[in-house]
N, C-alpha and C positions, 0 to 999 in steps of 0.2 A: 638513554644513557646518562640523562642529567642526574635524573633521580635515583639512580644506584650511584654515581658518586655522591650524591647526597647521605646516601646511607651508609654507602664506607668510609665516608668523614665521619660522620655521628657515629662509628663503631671505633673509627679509632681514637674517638676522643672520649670516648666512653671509659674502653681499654686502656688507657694511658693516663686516666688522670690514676692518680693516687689516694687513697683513703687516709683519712687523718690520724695522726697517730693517737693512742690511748694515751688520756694525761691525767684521766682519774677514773679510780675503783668504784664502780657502783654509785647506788644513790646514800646520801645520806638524810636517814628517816629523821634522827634525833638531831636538831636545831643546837640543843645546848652542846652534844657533843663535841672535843675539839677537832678542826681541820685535820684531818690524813695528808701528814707529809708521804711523799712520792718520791723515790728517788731511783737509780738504776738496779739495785738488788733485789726491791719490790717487783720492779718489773721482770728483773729473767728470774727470781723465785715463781712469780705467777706463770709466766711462760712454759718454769720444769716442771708444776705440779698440773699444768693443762697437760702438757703432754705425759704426764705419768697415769692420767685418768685414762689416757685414750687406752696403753697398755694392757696387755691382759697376764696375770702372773700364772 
């Protein structure tokens, strides 16, 4: 019994944590490049055009 609750603790602490949120685009290859500001419209623009891929027209 111990060690099933051992392992419904470690599922629900699995399940519960949280993933970090995205706070930047990809990798930047070019060095000299400038820094990619990020702001909220970056992010639900990325969001509509993920979910516009999934769509089939």
């Amino acid at each position: 019994m111990a060690n099933d609750d051992k392992k419904i603790a470690a599922l629900v602490k699995k399940l519960t944590s949280q993933p970090k949120p995205k706070t930047e685009f990809g990798k930047t290859y070019d060095k000299t490049a400038p820094a990619r500001i990020v702001d909220d419209n970056d992010l639900d623009r990325d969001k509509f055009f993920k979910e516009m891929k999934r769509r089939e027209f």
